[in-house]
C-alpha positions as CSV (number, residue, x, y, z in Angstrom):
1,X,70.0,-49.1,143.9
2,X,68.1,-51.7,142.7
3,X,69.6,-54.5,140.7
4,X,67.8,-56.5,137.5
5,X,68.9,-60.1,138.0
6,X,66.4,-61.0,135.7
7,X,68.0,-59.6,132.1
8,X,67.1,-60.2,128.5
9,X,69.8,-60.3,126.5
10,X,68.6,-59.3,122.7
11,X,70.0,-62.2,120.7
12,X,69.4,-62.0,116.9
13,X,68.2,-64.8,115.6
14,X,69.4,-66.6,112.4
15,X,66.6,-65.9,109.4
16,X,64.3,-68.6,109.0
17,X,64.9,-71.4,105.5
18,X,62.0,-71.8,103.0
19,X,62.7,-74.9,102.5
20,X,65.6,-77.5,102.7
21,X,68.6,-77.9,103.5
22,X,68.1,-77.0,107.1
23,X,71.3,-76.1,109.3
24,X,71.4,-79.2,112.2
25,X,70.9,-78.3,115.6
26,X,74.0,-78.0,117.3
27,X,72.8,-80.3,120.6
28,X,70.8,-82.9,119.2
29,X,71.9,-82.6,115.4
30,X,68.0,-82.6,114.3
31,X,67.2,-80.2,111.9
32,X,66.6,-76.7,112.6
33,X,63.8,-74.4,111.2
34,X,67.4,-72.3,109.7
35,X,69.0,-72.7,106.4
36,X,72.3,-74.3,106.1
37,X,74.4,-71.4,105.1
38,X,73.6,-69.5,108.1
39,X,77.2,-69.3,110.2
40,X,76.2,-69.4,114.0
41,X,74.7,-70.9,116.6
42,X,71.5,-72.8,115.8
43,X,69.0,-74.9,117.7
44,X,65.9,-77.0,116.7
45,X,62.6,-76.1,118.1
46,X,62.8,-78.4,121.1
47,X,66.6,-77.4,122.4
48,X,65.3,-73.8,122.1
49,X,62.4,-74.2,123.8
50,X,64.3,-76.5,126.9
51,X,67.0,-73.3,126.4
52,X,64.4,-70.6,126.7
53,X,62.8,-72.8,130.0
54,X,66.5,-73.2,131.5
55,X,67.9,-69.5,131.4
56,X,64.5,-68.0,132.3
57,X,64.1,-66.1,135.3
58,X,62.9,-68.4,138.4
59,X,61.4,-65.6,140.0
């Protein structure tokens, strides 16, 4: 049986703010691209990016 070591795990993300105020990103405290009022987990462009590069799959 083969095994997937490589999963994607389907994370909603919050729904993006038209405008200010913008929820701070939880690592840096910059502000996000999300509005304020969203309850969760948030990160700016930049910590989601370096996220996205530091759980990917290395091959």
């Amino acid at each position: 049986m083969s095994e997937d070591y490589c999963t994607i795990v389907d994370v909603p993300k919050p729904p993006k703010a038209e405008g200010p105020p913008y929820a701070e990103c939880v690592l840096c405290r910059e502000p996000t691209e999300y509005p304020e009022s969203y309850k969760g987990i948030t990160l700016c462009p930049v910590c989601e990016w370096q996220e996205a590069q530091r759980t990917a799959c290395s091959g």
